[in-house]
PDB file of N, CA, C and O in Angstrom:
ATOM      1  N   UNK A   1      25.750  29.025  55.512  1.00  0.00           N
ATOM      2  CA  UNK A   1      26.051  27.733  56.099  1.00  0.00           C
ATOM      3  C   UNK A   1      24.832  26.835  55.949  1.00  0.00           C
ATOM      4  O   UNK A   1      23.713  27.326  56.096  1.00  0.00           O
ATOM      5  N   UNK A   2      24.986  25.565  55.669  1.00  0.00           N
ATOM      6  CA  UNK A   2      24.267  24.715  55.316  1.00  0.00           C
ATOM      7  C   UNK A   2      23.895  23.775  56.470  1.00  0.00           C
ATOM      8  O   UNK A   2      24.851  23.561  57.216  1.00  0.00           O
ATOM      9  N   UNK A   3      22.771  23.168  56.805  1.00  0.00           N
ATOM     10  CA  UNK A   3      22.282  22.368  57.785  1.00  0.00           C
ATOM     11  C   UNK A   3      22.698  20.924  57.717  1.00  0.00           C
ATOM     12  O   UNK A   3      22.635  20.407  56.602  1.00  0.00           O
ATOM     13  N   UNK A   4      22.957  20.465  58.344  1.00  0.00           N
ATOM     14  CA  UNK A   4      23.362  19.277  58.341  1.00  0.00           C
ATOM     15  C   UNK A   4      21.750  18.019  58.018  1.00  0.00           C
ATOM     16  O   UNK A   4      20.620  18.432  58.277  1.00  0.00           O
ATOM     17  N   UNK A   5      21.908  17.003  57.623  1.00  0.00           N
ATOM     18  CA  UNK A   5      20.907  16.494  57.118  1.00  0.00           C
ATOM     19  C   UNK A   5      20.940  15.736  58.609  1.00  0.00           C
ATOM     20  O   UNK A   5      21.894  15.374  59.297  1.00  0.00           O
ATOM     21  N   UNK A   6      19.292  15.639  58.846  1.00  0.00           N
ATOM     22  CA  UNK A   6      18.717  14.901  60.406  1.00  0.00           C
ATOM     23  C   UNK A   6      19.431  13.373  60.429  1.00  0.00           C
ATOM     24  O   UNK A   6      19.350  12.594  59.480  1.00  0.00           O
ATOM     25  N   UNK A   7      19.947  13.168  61.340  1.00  0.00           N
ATOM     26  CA  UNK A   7      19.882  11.685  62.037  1.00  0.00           C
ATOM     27  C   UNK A   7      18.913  10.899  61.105  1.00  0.00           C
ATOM     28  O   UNK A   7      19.178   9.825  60.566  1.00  0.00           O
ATOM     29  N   UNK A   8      18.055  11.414  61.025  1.00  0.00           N
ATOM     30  CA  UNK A   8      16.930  10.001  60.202  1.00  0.00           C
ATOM     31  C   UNK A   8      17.600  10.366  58.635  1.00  0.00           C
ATOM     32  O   UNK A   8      18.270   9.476  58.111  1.00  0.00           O
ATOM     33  N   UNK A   9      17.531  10.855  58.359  1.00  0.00           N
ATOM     34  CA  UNK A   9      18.166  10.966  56.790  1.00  0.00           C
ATOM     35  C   UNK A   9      19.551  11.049  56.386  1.00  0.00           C
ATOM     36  O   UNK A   9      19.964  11.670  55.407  1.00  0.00           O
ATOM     37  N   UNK A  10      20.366  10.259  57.357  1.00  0.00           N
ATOM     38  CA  UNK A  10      21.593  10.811  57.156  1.00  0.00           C
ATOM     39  C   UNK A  10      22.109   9.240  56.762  1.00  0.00           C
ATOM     40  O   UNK A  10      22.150   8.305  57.561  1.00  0.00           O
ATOM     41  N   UNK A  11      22.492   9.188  55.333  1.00  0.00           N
ATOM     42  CA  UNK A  11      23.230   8.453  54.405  1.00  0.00           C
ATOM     43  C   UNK A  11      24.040   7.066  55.102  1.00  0.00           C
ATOM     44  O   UNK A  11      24.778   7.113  56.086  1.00  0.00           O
ATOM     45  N   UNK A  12      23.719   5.948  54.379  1.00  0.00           N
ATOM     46  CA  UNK A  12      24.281   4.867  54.543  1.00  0.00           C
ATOM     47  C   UNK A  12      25.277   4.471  54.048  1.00  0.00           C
ATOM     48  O   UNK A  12      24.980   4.315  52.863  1.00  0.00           O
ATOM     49  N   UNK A  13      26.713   4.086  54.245  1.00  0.00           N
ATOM     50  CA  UNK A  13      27.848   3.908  53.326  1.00  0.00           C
ATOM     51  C   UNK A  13      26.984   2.728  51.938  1.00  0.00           C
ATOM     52  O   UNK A  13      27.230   2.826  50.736  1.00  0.00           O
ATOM     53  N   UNK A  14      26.040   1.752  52.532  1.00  0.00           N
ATOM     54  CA  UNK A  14      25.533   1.340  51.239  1.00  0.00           C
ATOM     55  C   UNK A  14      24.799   2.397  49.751  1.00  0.00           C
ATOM     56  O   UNK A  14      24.713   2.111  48.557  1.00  0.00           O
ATOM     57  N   UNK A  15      24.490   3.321  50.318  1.00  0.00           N
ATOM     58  CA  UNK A  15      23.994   4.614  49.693  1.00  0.00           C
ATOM     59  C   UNK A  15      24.636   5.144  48.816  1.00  0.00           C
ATOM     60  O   UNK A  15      24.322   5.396  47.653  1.00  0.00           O
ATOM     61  N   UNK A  16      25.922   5.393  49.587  1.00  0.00           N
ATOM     62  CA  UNK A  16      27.050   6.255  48.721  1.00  0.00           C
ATOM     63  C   UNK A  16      27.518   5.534  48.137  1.00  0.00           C
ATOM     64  O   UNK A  16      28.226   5.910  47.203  1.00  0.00           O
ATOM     65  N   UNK A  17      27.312   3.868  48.465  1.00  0.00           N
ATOM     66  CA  UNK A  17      28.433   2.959  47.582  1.00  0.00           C
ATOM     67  C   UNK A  17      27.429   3.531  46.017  1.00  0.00           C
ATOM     68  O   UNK A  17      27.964   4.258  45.180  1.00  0.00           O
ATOM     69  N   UNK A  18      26.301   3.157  45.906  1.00  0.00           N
ATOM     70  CA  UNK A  18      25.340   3.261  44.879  1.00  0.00           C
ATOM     71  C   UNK A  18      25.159   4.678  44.116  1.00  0.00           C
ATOM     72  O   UNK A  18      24.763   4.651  42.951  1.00  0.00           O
ATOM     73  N   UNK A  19      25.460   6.009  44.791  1.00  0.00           N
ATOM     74  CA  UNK A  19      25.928   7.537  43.902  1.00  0.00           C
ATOM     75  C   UNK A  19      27.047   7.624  43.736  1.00  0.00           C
ATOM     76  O   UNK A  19      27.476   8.639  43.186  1.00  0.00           O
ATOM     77  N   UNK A  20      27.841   6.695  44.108  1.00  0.00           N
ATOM     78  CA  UNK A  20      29.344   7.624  43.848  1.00  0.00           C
ATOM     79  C   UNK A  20      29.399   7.978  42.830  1.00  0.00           C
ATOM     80  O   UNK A  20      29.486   9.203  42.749  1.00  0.00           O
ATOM     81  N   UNK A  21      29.384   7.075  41.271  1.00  0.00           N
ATOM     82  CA  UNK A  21      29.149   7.565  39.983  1.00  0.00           C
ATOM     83  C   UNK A  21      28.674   8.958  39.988  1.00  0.00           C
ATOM     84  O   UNK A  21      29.612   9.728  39.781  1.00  0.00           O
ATOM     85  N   UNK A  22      27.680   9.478  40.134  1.00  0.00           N
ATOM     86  CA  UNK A  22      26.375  10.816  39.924  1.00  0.00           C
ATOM     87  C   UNK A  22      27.451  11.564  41.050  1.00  0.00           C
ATOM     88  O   UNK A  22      27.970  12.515  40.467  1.00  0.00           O
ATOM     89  N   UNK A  23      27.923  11.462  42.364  1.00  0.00           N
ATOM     90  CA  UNK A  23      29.209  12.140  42.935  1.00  0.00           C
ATOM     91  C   UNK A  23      29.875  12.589  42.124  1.00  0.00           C
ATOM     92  O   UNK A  23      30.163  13.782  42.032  1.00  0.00           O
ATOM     93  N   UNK A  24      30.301  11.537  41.257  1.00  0.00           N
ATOM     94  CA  UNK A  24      32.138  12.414  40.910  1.00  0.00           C
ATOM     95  C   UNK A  24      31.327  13.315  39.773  1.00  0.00           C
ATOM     96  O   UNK A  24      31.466  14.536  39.705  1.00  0.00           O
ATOM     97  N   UNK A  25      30.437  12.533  38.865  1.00  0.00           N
ATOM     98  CA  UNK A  25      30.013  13.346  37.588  1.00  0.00           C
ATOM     99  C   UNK A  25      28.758  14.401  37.830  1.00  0.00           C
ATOM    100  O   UNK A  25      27.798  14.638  37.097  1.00  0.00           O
ATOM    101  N   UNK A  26      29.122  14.960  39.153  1.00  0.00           N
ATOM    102  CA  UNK A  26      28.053  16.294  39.460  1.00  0.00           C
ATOM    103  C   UNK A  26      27.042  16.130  39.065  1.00  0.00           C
ATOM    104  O   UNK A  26      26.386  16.971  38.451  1.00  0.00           O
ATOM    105  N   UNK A  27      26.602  14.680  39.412  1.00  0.00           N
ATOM    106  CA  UNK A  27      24.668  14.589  38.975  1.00  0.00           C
ATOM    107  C   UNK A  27      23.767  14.437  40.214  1.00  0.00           C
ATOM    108  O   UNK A  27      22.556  14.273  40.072  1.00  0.00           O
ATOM    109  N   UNK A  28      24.138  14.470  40.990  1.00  0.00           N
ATOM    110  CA  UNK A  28      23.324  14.663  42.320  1.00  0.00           C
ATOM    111  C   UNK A  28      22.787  15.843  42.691  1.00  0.00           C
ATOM    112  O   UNK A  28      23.431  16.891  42.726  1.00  0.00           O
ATOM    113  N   UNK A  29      21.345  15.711  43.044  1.00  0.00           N
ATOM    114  CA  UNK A  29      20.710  16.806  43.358  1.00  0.00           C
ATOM    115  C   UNK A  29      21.252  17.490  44.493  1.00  0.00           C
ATOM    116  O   UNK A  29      22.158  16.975  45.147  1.00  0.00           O
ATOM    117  N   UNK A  30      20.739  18.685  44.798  1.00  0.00           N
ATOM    118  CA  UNK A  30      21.951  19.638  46.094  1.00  0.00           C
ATOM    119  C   UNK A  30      21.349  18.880  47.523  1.00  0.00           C
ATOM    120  O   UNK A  30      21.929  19.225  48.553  1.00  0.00           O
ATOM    121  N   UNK A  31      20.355  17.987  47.653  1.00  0.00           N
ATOM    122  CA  UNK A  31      19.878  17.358  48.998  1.00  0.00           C
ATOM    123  C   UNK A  31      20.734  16.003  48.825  1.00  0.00           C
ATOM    124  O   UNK A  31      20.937  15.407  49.882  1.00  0.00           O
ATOM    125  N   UNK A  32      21.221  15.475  47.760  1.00  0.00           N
ATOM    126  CA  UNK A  32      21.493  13.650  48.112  1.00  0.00           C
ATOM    127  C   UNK A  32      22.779  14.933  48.075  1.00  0.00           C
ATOM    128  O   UNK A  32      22.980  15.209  49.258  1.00  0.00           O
ATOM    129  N   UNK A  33      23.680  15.779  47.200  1.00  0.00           N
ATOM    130  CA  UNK A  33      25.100  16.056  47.562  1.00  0.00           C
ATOM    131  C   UNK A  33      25.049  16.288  48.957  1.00  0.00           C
ATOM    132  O   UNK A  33      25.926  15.851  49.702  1.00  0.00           O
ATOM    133  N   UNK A  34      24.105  16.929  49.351  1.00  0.00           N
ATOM    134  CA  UNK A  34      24.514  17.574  50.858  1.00  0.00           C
ATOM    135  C   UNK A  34      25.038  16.253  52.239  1.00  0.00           C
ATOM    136  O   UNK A  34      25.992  16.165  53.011  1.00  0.00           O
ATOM    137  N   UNK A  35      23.526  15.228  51.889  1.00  0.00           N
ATOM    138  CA  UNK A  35      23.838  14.159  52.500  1.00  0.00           C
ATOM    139  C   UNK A  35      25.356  13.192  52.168  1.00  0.00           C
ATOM    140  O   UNK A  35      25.979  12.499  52.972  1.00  0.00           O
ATOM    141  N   UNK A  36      25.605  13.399  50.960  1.00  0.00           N
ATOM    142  CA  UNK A  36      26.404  12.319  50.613  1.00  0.00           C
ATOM    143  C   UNK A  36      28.097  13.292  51.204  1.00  0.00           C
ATOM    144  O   UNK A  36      29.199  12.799  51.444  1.00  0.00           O
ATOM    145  N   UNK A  37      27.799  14.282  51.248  1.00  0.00           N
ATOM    146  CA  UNK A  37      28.978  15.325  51.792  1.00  0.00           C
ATOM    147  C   UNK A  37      29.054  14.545  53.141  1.00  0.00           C
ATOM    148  O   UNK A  37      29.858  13.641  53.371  1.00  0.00           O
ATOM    149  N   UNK A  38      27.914  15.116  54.177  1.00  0.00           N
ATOM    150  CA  UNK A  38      27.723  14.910  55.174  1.00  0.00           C
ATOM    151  C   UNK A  38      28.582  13.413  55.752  1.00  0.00           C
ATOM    152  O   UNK A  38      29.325  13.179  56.705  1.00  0.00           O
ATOM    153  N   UNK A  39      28.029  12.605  54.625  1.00  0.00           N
ATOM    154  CA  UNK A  39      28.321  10.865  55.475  1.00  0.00           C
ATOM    155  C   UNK A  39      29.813  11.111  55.138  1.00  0.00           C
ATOM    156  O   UNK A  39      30.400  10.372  55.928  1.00  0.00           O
ATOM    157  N   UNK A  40      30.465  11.561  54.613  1.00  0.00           N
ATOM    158  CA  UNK A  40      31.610  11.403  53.800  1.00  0.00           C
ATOM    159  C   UNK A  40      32.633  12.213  55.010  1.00  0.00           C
ATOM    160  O   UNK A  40      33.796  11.968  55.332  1.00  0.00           O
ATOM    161  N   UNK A  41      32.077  12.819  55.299  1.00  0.00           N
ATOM    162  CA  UNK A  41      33.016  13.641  56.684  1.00  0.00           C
ATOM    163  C   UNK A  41      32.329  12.963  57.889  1.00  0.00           C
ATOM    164  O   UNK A  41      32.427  13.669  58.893  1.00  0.00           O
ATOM    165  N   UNK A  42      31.839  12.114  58.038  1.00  0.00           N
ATOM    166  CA  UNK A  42      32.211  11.369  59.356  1.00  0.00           C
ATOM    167  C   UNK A  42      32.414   9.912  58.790  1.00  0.00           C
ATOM    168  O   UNK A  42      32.394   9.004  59.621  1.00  0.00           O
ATOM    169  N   UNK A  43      32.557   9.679  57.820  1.00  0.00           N
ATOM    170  CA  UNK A  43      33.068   8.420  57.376  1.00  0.00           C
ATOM    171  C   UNK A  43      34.150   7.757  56.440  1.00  0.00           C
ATOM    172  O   UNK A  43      33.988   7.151  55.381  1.00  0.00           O
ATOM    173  N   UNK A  44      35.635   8.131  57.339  1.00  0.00           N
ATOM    174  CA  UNK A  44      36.715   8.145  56.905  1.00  0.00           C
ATOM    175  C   UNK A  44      36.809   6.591  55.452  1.00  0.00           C
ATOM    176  O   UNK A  44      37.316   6.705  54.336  1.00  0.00           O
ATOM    177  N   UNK A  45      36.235   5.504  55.957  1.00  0.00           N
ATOM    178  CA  UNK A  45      36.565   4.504  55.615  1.00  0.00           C
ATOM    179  C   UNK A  45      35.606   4.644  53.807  1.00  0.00           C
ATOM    180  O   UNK A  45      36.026   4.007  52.841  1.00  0.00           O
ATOM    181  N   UNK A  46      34.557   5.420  53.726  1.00  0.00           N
ATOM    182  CA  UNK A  46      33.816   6.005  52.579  1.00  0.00           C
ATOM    183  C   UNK A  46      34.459   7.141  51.666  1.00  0.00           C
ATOM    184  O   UNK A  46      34.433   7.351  50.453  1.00  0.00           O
ATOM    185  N   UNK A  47      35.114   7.859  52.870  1.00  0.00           N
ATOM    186  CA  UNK A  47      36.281   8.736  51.691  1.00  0.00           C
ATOM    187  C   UNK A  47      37.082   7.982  51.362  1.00  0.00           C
ATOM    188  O   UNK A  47      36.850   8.208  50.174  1.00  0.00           O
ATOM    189  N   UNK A  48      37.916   7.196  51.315  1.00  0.00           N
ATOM    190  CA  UNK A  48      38.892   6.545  50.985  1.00  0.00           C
ATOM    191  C   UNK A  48      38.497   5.326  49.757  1.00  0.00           C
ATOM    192  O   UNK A  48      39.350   4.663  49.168  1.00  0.00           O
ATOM    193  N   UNK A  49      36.803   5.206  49.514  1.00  0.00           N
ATOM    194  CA  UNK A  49      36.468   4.463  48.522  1.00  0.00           C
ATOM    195  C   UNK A  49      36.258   5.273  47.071  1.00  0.00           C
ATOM    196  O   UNK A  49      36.273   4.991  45.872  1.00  0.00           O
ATOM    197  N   UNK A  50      36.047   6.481  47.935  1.00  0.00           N
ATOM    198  CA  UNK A  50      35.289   7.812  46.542  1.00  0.00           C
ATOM    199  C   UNK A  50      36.411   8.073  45.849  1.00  0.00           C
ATOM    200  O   UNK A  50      36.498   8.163  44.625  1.00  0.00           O
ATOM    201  N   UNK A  51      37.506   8.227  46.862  1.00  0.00           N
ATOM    202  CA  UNK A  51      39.162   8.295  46.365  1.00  0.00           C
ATOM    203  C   UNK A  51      39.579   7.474  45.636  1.00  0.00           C
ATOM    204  O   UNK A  51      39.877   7.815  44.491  1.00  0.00           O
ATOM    205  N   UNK A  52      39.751   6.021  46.087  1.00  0.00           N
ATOM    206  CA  UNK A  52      39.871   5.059  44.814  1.00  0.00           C
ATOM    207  C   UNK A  52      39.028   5.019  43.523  1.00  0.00           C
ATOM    208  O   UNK A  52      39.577   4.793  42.444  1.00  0.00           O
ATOM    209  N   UNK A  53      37.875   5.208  43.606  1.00  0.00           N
ATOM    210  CA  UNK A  53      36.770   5.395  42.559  1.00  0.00           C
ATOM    211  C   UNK A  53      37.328   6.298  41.523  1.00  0.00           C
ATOM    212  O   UNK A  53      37.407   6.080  40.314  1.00  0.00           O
ATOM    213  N   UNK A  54      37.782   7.566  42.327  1.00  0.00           N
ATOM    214  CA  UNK A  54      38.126   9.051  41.249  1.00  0.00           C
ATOM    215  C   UNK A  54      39.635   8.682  40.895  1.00  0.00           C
ATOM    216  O   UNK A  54      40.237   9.521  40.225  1.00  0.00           O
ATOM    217  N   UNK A  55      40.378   7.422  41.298  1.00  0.00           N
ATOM    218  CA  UNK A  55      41.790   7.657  40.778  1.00  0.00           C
ATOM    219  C   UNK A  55      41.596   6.527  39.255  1.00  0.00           C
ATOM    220  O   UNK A  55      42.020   6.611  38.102  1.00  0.00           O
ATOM    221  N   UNK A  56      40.479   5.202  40.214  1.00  0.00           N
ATOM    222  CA  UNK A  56      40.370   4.498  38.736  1.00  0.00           C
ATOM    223  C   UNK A  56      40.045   5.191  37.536  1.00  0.00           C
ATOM    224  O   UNK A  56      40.571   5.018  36.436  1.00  0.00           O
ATOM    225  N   UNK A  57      38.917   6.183  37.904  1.00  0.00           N
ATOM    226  CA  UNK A  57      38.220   6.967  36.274  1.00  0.00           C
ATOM    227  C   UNK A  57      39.348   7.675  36.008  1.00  0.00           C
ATOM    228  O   UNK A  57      39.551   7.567  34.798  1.00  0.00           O
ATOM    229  N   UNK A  58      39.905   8.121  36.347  1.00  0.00           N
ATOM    230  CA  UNK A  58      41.045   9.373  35.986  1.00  0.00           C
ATOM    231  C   UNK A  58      42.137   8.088  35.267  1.00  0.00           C
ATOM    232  O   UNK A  58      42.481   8.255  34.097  1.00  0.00           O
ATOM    233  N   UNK A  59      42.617   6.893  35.994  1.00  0.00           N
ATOM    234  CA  UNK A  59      43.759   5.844  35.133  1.00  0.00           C
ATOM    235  C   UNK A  59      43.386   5.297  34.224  1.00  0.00           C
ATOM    236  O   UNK A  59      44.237   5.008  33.383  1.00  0.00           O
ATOM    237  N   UNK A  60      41.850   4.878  33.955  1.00  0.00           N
ATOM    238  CA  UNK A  60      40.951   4.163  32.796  1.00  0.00           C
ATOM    239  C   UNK A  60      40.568   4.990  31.930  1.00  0.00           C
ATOM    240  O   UNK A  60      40.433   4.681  30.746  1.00  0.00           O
ATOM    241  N   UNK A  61      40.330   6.208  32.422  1.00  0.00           N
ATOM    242  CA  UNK A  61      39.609   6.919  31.431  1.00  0.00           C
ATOM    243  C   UNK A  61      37.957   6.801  31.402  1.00  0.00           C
ATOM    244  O   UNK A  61      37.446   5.915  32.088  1.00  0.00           O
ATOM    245  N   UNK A  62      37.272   7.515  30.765  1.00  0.00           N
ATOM    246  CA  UNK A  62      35.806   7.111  30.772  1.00  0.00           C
ATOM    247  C   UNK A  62      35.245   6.247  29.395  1.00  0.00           C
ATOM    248  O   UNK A  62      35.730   6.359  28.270  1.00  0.00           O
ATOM    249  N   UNK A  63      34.323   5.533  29.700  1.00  0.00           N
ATOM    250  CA  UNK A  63      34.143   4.186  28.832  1.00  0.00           C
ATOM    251  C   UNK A  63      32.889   5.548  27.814  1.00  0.00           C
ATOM    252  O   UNK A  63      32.493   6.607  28.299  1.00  0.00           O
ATOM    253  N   UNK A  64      32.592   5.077  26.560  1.00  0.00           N
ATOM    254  CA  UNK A  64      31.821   6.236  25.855  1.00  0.00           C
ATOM    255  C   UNK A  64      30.708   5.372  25.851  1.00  0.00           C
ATOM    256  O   UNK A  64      30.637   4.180  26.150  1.00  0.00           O
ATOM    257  N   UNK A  65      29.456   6.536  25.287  1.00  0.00           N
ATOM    258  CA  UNK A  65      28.325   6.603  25.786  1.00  0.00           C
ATOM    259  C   UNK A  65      27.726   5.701  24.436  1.00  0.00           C
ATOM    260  O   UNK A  65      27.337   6.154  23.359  1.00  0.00           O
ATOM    261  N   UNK A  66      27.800   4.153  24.918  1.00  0.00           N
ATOM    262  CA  UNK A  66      27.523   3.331  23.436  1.00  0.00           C
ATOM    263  C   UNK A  66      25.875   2.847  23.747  1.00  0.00           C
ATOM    264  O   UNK A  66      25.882   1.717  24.234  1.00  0.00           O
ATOM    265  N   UNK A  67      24.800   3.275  23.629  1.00  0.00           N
ATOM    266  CA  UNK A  67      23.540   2.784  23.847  1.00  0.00           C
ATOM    267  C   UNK A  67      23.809   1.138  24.150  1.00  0.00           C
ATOM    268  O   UNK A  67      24.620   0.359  23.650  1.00  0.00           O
ATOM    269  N   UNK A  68      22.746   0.949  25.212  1.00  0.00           N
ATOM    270  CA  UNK A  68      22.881  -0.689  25.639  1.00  0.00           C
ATOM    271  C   UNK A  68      21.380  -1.160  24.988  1.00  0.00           C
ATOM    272  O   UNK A  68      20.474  -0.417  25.365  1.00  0.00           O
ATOM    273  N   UNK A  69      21.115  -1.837  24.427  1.00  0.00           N
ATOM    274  CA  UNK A  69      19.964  -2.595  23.799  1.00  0.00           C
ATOM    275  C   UNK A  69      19.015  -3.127  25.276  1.00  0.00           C
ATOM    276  O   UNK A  69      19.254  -3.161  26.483  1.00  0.00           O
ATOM    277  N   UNK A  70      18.142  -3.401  24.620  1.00  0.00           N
ATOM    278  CA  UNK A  70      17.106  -3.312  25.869  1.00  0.00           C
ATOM    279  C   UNK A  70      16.904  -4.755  26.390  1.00  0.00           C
ATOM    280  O   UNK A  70      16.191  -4.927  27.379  1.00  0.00           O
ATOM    281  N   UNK A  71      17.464  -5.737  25.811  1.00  0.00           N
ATOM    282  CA  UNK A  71      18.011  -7.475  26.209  1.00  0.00           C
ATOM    283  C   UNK A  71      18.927  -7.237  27.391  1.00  0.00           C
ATOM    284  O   UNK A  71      18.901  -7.559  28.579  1.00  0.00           O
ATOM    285  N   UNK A  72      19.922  -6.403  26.446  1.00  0.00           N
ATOM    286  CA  UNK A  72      21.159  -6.341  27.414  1.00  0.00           C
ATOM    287  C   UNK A  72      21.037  -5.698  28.259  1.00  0.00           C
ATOM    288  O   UNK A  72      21.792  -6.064  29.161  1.00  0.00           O
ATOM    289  N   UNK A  73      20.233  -4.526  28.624  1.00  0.00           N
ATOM    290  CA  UNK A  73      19.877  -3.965  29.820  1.00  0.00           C
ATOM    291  C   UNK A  73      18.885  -4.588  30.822  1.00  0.00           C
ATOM    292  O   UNK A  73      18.988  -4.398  32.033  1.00  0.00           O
ATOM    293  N   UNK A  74      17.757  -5.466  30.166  1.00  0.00           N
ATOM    294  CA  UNK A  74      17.166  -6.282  30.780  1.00  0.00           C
ATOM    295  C   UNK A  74      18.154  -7.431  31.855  1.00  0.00           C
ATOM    296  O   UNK A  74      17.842  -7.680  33.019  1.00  0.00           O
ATOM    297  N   UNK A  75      19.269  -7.967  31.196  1.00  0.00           N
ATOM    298  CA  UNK A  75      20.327  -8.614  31.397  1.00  0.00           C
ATOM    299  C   UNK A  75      21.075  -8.238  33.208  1.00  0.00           C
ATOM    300  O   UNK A  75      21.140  -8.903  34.242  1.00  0.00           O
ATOM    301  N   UNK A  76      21.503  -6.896  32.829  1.00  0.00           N
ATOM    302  CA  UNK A  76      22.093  -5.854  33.732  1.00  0.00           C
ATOM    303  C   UNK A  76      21.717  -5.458  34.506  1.00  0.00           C
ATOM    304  O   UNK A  76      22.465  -5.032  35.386  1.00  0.00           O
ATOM    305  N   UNK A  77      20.274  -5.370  34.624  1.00  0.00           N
ATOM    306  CA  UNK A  77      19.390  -5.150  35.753  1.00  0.00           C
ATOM    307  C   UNK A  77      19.051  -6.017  36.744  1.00  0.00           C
ATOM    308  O   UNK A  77      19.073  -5.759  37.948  1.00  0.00           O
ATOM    309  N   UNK A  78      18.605  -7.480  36.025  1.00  0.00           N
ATOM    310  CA  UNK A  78      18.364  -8.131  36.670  1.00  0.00           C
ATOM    311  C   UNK A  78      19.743  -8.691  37.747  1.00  0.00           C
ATOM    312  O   UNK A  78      19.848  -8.943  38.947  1.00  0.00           O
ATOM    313  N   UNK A  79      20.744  -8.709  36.457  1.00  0.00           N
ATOM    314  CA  UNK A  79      22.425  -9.350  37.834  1.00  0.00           C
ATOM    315  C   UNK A  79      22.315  -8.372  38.830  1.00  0.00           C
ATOM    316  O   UNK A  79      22.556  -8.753  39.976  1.00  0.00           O
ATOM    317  N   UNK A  80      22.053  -7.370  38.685  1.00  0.00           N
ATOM    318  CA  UNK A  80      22.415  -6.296  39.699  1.00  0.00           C
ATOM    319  C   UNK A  80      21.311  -6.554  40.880  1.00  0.00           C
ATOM    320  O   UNK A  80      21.622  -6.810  42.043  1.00  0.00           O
ATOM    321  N   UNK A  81      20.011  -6.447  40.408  1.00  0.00           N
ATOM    322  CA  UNK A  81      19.510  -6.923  41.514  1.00  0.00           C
ATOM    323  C   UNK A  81      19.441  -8.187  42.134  1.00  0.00           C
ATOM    324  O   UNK A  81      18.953  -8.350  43.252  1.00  0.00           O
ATOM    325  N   UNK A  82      19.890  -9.034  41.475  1.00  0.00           N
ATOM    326  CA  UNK A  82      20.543 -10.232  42.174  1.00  0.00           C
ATOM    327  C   UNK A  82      21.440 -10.231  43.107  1.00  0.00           C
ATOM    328  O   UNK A  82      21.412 -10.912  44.132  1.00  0.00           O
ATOM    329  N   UNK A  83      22.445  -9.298  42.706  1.00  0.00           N
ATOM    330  CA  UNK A  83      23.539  -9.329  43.787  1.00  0.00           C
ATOM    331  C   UNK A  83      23.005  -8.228  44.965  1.00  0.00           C
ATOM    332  O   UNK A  83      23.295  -8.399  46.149  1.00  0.00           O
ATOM    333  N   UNK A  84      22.211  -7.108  44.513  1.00  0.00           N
ATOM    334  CA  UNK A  84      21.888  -6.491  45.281  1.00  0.00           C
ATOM    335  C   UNK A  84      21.116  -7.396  46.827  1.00  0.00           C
ATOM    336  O   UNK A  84      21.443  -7.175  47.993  1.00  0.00           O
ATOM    337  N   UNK A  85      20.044  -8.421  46.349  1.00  0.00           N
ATOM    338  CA  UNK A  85      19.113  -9.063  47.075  1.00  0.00           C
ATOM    339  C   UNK A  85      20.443 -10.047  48.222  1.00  0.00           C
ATOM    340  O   UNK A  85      20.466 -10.297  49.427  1.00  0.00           O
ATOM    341  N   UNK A  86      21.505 -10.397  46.918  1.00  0.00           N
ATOM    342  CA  UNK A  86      21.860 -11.050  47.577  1.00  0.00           C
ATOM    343  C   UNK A  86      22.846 -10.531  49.070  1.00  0.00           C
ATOM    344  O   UNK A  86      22.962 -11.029  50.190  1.00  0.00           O
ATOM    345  N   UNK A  87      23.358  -9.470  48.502  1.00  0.00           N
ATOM    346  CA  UNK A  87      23.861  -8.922  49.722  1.00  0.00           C
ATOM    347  C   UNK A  87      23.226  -8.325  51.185  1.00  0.00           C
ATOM    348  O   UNK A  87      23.611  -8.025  52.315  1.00  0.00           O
ATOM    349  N   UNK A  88      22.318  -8.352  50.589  1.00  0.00           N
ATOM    350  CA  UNK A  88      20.998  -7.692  51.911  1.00  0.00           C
ATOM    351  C   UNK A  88      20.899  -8.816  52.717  1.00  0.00           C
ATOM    352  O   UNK A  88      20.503  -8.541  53.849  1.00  0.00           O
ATOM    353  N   UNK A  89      21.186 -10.316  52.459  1.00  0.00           N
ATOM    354  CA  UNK A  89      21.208 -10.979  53.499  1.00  0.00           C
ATOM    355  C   UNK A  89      21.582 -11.394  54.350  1.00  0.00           C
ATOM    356  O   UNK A  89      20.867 -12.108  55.055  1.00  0.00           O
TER     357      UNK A  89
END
């Protein structure tokens, strides 16, 4: 039996919004799975996003692994942390 991760380390639905990817595709280390388990069983309204997440990849299919150029990733990073900044407010 496994310990539950402390009150201080225990996962933010903003958190899981950001692994779900590395979730479904078993890339999470066994401490963020444990946590991301953890939030996920007391946070009905977070299972029900991981669920939609795993029905889109399963109806779309997975997009293939086309290298992104380093403009265009420059590009991608920055929107993201844009919206990221912007939502923090």
């Amino acid at each position: 039996m496994t310990e539950s991760p402390a009150l201080d380390d225990a996962m933010v639905c903003r958190e899981l919004v950001e692994l779900v990817t590395d979730y479904l595709e078993g890339a999470l280390t066994p401490a963020q799975h444990a946590r991301f388990a953890a939030h996920l069983a007391m946070c009905p309204p977070c299972g029900e996003y991981v669920d939609q997440i795993r029905r889109t990849v399963q109806a779309v299919g997975r997009v293939g692994a086309t290298p992104v150029g380093p403009a265009e990733r420059a590009v991608l990073l920055a929107l993201f942390r844009q919206w990221r900044d912007q939502s923090a407010d």
